[in-house]
N, CA and C atoms as an extended XYZ file, in Angstrom:
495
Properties=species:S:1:pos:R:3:atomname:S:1:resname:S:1:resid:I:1 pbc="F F F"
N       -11.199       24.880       -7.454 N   UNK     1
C       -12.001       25.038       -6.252 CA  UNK     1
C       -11.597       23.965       -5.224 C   UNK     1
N       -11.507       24.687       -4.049 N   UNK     2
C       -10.839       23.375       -3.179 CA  UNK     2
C       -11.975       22.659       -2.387 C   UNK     2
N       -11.481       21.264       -2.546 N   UNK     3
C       -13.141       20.461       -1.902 CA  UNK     3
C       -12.828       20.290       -0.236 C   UNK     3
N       -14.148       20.396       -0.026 N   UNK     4
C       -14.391       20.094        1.656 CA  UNK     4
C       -14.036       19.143        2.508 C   UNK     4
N       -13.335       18.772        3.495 N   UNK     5
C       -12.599       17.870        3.821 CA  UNK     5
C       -13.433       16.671        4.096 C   UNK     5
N       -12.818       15.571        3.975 N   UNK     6
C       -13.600       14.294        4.202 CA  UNK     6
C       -13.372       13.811        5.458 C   UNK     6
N       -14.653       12.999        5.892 N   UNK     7
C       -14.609       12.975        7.170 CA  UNK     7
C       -15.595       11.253        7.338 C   UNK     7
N       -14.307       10.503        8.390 N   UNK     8
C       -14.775        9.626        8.437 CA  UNK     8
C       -15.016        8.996       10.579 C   UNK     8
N       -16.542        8.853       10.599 N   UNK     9
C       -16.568        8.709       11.785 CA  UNK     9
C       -17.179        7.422       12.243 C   UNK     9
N       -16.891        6.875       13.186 N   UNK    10
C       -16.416        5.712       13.914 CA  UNK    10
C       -16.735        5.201       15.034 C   UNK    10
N       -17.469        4.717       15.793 N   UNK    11
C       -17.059        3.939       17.681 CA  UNK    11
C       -16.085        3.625       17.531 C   UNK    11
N       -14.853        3.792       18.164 N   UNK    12
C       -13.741        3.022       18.882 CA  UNK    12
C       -13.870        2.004       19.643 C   UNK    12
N       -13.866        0.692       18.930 N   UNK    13
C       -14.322       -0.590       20.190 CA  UNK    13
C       -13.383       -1.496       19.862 C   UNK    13
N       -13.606       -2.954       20.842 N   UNK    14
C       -12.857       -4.040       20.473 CA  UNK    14
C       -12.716       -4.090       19.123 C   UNK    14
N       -13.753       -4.272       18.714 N   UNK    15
C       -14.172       -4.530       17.122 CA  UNK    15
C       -13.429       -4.098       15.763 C   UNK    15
N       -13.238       -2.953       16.333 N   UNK    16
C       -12.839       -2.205       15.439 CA  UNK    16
C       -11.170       -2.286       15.209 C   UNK    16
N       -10.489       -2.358       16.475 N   UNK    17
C        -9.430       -2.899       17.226 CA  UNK    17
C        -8.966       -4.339       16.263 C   UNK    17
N       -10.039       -5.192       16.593 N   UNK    18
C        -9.381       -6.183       15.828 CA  UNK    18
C        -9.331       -5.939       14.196 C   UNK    18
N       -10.224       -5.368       13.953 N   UNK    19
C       -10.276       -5.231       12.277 CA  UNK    19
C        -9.389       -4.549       11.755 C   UNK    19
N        -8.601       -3.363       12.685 N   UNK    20
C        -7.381       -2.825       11.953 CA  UNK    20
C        -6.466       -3.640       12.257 C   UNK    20
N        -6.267       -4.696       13.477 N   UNK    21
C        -5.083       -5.565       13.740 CA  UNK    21
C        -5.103       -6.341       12.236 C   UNK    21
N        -6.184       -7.394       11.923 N   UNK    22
C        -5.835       -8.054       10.842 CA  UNK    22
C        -5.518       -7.506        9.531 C   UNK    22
N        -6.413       -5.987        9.280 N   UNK    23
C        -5.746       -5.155        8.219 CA  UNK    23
C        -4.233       -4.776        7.884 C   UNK    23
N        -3.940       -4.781        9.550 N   UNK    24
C        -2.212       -4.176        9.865 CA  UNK    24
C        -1.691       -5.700        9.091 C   UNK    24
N        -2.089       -6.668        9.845 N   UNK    25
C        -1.208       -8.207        9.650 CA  UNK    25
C        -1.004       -8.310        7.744 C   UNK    25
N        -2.489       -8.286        7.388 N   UNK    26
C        -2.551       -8.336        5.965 CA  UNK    26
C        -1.661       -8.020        5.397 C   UNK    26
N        -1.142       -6.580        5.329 N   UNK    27
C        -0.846       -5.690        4.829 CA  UNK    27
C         0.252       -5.374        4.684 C   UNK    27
N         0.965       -5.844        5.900 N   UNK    28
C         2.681       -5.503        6.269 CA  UNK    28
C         3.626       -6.607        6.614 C   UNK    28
N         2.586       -7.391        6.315 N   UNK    29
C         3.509       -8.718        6.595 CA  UNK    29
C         3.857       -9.499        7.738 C   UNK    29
N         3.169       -8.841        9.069 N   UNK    30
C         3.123       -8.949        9.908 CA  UNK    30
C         3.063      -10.793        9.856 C   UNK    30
N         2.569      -11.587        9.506 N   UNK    31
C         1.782      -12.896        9.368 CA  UNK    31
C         2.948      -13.539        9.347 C   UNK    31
N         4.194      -13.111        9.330 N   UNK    32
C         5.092      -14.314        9.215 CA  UNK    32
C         5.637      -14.177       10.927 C   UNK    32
N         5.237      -13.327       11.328 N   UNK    33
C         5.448      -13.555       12.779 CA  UNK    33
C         5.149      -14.793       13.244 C   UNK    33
N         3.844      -14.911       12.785 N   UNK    34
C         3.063      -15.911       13.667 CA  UNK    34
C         3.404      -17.605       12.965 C   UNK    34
N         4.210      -17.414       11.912 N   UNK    35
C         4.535      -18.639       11.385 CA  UNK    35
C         5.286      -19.312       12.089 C   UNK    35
N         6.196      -18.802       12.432 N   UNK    36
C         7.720      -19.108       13.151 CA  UNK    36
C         7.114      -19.955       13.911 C   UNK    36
N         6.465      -19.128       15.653 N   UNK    37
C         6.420      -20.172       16.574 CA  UNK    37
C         5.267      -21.020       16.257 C   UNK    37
N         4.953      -21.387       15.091 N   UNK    38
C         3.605      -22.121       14.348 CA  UNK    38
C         4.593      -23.186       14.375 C   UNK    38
N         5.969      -23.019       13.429 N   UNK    39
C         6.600      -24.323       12.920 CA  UNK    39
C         7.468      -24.619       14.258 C   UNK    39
N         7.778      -24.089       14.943 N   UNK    40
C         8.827      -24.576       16.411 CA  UNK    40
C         7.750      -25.436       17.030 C   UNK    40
N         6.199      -25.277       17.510 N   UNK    41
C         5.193      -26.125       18.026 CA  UNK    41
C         5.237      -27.251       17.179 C   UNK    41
N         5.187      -27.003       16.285 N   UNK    42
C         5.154      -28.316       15.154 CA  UNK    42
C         5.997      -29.409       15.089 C   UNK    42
N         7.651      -28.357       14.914 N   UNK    43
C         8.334      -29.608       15.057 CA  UNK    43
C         8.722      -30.185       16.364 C   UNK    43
N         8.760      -29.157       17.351 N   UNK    44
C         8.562      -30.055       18.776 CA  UNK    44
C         7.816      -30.856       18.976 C   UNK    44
N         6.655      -30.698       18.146 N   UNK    45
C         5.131      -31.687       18.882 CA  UNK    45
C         5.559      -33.118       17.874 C   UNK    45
N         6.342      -32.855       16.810 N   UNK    46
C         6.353      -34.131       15.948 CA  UNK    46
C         7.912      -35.235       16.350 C   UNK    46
N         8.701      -34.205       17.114 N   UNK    47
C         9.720      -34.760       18.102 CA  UNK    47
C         9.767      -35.047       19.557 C   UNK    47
N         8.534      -34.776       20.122 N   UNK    48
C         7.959      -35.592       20.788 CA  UNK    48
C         7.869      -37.002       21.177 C   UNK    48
N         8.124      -37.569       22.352 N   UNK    49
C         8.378      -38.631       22.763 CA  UNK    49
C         7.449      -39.428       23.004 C   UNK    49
N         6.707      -38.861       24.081 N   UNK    50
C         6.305      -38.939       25.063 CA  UNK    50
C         4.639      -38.395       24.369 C   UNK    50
N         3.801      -38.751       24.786 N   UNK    51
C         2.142      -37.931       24.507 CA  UNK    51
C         2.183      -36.917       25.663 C   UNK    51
N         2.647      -36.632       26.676 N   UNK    52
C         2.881      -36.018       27.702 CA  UNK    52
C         3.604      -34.702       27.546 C   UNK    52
N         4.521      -35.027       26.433 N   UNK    53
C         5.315      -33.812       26.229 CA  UNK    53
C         4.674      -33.080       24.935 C   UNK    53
N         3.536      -33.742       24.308 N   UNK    54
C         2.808      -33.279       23.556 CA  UNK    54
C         1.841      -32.598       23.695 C   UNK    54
N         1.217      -33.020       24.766 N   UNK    55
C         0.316      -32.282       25.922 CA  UNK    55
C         0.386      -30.894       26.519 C   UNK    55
N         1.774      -31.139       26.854 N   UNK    56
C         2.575      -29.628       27.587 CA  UNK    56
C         2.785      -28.933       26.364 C   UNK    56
N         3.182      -29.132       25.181 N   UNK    57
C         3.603      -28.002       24.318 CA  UNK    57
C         2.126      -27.620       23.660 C   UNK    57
N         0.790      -28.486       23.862 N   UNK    58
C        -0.324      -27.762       23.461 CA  UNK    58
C        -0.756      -27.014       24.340 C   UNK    58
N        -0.686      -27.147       25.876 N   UNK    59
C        -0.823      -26.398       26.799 CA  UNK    59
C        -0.552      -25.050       26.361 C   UNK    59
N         0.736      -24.954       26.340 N   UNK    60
C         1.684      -23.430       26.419 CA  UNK    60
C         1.156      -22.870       24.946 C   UNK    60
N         0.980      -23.650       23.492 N   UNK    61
C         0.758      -22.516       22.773 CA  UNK    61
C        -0.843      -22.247       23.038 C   UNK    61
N        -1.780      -23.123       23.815 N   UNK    62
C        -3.227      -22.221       23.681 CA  UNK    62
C        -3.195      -21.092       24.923 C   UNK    62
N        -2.023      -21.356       25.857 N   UNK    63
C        -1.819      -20.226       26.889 CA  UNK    63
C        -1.646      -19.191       26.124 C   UNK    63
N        -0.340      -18.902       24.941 N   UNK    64
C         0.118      -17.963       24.149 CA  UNK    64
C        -0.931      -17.197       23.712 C   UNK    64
N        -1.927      -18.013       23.174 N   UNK    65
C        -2.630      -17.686       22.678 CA  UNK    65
C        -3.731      -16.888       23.291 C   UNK    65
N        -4.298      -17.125       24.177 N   UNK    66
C        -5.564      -16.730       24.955 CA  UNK    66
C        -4.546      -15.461       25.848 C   UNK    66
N        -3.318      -15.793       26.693 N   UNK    67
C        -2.655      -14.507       26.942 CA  UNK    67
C        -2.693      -13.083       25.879 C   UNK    67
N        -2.640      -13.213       24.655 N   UNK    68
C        -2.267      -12.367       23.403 CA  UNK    68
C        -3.638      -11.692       23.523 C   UNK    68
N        -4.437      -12.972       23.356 N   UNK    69
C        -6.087      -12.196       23.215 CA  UNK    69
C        -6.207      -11.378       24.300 C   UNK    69
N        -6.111      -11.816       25.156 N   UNK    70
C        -6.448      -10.977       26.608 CA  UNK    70
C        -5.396       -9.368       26.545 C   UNK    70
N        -4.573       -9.286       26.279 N   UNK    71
C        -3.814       -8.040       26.499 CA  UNK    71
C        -4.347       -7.193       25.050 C   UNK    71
N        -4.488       -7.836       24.567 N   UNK    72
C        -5.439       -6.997       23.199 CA  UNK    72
C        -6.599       -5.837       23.487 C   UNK    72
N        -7.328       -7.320       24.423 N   UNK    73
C        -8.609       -6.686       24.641 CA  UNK    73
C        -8.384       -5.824       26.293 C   UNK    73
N        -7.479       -6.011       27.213 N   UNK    74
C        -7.076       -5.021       27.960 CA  UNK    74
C        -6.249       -3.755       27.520 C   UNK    74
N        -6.199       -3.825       26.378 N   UNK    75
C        -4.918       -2.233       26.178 CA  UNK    75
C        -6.215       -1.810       25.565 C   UNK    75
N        -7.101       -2.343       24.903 N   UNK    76
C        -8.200       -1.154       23.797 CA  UNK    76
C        -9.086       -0.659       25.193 C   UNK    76
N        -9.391       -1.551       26.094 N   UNK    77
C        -9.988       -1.171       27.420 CA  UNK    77
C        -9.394        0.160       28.095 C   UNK    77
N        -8.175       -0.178       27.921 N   UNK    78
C        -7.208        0.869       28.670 CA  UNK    78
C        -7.234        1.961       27.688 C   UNK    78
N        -7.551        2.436       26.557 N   UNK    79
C        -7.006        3.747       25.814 CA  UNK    79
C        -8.525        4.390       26.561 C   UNK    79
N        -8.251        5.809       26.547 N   UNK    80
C        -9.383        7.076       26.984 CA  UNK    80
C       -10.108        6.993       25.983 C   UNK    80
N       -10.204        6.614       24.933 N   UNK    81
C       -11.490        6.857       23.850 CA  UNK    81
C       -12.385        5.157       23.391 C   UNK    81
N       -11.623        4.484       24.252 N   UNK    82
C       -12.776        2.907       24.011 CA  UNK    82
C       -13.740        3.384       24.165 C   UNK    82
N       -14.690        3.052       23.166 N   UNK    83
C       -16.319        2.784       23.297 CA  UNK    83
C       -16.511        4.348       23.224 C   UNK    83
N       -15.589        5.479       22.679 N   UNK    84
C       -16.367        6.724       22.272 CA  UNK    84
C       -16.224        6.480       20.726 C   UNK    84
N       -17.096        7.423       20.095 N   UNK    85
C       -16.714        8.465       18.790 CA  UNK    85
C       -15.286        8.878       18.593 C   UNK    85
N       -15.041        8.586       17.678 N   UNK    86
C       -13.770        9.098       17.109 CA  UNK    86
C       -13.821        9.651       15.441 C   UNK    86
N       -13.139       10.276       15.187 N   UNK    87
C       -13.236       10.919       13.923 CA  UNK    87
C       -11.827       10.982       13.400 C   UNK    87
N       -11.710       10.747       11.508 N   UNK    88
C       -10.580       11.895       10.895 CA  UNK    88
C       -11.320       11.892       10.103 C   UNK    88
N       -10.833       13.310       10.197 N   UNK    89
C       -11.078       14.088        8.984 CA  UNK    89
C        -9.739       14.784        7.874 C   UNK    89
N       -10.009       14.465        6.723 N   UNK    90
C        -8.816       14.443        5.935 CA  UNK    90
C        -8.957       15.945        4.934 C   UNK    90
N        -7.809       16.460        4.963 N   UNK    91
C        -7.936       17.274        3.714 CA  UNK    91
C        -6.333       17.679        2.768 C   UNK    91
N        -6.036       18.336        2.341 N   UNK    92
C        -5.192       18.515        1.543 CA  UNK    92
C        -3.461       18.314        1.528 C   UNK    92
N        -3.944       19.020        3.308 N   UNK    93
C        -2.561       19.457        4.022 CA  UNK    93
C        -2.015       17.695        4.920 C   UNK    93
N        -3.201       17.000        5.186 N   UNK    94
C        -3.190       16.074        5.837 CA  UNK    94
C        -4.014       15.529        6.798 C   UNK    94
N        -4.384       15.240        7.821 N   UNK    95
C        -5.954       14.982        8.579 CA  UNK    95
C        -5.624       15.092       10.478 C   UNK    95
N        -6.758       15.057       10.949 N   UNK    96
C        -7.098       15.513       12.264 CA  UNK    96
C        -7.810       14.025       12.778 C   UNK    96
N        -7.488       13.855       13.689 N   UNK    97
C        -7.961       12.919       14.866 CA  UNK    97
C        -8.526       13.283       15.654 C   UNK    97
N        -9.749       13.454       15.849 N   UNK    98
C       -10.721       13.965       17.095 CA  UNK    98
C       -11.138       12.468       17.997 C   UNK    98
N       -10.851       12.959       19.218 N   UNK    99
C       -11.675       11.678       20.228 CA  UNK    99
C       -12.209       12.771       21.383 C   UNK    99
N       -12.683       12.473       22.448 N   UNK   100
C       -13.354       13.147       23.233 CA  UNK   100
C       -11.895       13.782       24.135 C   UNK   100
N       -11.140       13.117       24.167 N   UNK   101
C       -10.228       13.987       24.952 CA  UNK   101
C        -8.902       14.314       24.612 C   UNK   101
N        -8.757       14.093       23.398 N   UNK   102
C        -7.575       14.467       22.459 CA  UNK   102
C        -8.086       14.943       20.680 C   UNK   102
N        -7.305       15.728       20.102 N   UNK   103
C        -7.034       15.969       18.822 CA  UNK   103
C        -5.347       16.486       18.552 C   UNK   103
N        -5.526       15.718       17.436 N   UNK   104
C        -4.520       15.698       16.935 CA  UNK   104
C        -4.401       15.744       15.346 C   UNK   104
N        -3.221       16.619       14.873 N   UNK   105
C        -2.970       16.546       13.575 CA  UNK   105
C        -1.780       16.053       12.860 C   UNK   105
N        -1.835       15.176       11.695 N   UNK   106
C        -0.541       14.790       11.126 CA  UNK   106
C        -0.446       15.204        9.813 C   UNK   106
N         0.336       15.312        9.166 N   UNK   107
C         0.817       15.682        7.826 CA  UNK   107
C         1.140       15.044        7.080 C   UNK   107
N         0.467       15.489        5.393 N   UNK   108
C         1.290       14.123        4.480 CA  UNK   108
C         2.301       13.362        4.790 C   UNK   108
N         3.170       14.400        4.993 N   UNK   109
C         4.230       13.602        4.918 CA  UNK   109
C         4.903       12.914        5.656 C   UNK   109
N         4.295       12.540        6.895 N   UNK   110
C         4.501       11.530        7.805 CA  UNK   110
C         4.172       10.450        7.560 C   UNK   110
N         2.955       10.238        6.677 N   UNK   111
C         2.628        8.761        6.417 CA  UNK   111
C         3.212        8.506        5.241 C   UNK   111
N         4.159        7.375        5.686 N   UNK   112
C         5.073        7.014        4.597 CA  UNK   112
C         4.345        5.878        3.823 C   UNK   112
N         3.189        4.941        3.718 N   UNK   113
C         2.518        4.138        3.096 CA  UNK   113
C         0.900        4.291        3.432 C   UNK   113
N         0.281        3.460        1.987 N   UNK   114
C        -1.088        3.339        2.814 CA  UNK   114
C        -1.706        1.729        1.523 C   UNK   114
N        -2.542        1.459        2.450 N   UNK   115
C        -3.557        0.040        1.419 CA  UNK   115
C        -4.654        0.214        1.706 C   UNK   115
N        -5.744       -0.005        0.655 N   UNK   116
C        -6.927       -0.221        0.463 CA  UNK   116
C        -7.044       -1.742        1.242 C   UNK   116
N        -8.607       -2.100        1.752 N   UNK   117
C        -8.590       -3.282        1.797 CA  UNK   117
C       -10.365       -3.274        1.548 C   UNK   117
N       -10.841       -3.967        1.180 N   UNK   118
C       -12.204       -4.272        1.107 CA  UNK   118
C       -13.138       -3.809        2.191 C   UNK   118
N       -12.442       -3.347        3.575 N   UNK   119
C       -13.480       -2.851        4.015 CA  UNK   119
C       -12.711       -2.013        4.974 C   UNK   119
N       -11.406       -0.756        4.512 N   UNK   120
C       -11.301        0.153        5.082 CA  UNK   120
C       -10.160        0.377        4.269 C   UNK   120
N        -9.311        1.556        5.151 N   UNK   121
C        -7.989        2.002        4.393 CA  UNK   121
C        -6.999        1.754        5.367 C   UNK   121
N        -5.934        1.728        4.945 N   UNK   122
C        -4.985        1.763        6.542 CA  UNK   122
C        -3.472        2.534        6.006 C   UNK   122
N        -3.333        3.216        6.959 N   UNK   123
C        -2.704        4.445        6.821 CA  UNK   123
C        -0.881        3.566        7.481 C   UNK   123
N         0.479        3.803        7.406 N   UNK   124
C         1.485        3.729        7.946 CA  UNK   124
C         2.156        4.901        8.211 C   UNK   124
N         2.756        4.807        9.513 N   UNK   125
C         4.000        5.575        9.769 CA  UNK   125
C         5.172        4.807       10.315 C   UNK   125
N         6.295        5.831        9.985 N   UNK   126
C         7.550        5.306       10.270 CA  UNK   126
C         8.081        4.262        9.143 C   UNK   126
N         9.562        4.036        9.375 N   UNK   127
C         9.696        2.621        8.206 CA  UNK   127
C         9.982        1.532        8.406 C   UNK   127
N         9.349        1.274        9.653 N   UNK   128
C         9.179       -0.351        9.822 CA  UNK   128
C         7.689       -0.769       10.101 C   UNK   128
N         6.652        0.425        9.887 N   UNK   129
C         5.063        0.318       10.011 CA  UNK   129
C         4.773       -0.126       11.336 C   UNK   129
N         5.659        0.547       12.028 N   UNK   130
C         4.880        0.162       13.506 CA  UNK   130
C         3.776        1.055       14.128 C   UNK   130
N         2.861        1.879       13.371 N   UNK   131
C         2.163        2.772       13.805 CA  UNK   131
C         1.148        2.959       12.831 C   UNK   131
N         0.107        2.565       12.882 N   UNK   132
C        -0.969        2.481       12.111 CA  UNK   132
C        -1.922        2.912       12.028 C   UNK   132
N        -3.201        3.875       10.992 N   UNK   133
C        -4.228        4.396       11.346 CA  UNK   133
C        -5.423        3.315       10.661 C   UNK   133
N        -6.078        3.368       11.124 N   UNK   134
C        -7.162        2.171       10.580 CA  UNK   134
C        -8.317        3.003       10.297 C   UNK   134
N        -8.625        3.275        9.005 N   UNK   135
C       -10.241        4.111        8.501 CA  UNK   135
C       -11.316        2.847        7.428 C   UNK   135
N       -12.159        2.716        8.546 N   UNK   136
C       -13.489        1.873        8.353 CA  UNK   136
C       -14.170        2.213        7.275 C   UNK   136
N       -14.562        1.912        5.862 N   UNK   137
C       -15.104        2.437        5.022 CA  UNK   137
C       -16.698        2.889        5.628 C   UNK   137
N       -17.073        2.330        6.716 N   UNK   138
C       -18.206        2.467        7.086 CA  UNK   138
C       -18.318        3.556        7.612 C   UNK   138
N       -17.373        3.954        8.230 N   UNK   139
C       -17.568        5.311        8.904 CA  UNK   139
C       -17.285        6.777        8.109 C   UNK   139
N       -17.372        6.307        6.537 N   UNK   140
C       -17.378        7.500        5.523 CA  UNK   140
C       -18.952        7.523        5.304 C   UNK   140
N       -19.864        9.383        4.959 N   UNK   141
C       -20.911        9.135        4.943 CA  UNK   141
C       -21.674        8.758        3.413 C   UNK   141
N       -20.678        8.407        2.709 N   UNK   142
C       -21.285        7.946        1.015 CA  UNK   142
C       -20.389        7.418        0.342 C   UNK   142
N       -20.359        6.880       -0.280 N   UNK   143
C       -19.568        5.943       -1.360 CA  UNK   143
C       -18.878        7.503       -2.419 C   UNK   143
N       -19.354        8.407       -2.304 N   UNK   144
C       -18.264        9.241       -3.180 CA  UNK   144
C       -17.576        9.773       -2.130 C   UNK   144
N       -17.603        9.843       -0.853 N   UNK   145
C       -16.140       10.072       -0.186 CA  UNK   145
C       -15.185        9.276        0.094 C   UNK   145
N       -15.560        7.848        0.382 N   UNK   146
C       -14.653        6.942       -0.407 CA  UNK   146
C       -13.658        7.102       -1.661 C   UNK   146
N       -14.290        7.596       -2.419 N   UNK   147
C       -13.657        7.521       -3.656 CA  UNK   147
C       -12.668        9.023       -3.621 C   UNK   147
N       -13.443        9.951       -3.086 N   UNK   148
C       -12.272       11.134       -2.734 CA  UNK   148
C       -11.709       11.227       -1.924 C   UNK   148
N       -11.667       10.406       -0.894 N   UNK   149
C       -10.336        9.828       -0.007 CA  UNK   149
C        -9.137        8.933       -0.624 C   UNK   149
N        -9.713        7.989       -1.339 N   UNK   150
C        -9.030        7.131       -2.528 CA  UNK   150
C        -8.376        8.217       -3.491 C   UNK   150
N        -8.547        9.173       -3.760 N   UNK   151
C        -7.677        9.827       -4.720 CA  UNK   151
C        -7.057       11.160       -3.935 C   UNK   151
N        -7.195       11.414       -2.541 N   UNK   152
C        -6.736       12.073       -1.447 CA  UNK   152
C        -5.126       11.097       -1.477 C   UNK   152
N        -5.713       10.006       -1.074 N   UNK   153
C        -4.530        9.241       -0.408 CA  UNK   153
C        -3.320        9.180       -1.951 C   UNK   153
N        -4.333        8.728       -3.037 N   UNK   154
C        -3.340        8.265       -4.519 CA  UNK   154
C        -2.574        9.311       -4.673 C   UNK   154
N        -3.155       11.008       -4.637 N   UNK   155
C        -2.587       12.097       -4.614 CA  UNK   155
C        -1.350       12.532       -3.906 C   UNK   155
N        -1.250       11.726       -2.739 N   UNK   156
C        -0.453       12.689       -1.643 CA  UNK   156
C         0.420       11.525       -1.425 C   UNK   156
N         0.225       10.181       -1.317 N   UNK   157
C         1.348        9.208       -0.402 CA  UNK   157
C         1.841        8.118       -1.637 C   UNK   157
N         2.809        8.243       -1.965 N   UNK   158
C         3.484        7.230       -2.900 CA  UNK   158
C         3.457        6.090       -2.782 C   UNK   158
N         3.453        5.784       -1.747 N   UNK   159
C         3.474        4.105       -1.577 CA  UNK   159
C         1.845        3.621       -0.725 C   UNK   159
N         1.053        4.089       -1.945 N   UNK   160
C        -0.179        3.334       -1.774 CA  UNK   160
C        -0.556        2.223       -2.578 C   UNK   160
N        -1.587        1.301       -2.145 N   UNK   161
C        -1.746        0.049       -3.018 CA  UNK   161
C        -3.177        0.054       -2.708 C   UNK   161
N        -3.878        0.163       -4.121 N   UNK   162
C        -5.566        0.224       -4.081 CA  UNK   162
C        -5.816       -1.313       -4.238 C   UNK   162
N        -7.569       -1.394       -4.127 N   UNK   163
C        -7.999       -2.506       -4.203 CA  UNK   163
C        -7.400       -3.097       -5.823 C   UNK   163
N        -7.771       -2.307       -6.830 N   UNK   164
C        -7.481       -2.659       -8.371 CA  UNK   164
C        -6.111       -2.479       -8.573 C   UNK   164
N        -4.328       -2.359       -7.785 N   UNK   165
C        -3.349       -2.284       -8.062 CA  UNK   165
C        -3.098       -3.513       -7.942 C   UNK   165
């Protein structure tokens, strides 16, 4: 008997925005990005002469920094569905993206990875994971669709990694 598709729904906000960013970082390794110009500040600031030139290189990375934040929170501003409802709904063949002014469908077999994380799932495409779906466990309506999304995803995408793998 084939089961009814699962369906997980959502606000689209900053919030949510950031919670799949750090899921994405978690997940893919993203985090060594941010090491690099971690250790170039470092060892500039410790080859440093001058307190002046120590000054200027804290300047520029809290600029980096507060710039990054800001275009974050201007591109989620900028998509047509900030601050609506959004939905997927998943089933056999693969799942649907509803927002108020788009739907869309993708297929197993486009998502080439996926991870559990303690408080959602996150979906990959492509093979360098530059394209990511972020599903909020919150926005499933019971703890057993959780679990039949969890064996949706174990079923269909090979390169998944659950909370217990």
């Amino acid at each position: 008997m084939e089961q009814p598709p699962i369906a997980c729904r959502y606000r689209f906000s900053t919030e949510e925005l950031r919670n799949g960013l750090r899921a994405c970082r978690k997940t893919s390794g993203k985090r060594r990005l941010l090491i690099v110009p971690v250790i170039i500040v470092l060892v500039l600031a410790l080859t440093a002469h001058k307190r002046q030139d120590l000054l200027v290189l804290l300047g520029i990375t809290i600029a980096c920094c507060l710039a990054y934040y800001f275009i974050i929170r201007r591109s989620i501003r900028g998509s047509p569905w900030c601050d609506q409802d959004v939905s997927y709904v998943l089933d056999e063949t693969g799942y649907i993206f509803e927002a108020p002014s788009i739907r869309s469908r993708v297929e197993w077999p486009r998502v080439t990875s996926a991870r559990e994380l303690p408080s959602g799932f996150i979906y990959f495409m492509g093979k360098r994971k530059r394209i990511y779906i972020w599903l909020p466990k919150h926005g499933f309506s019971s703890p057993e669709e959780i679990d039949r999304c969890r064996a949706l995803i174990r079923e269909h995408i090979k390169d998944f990694r659950g909370l217990s793998s």
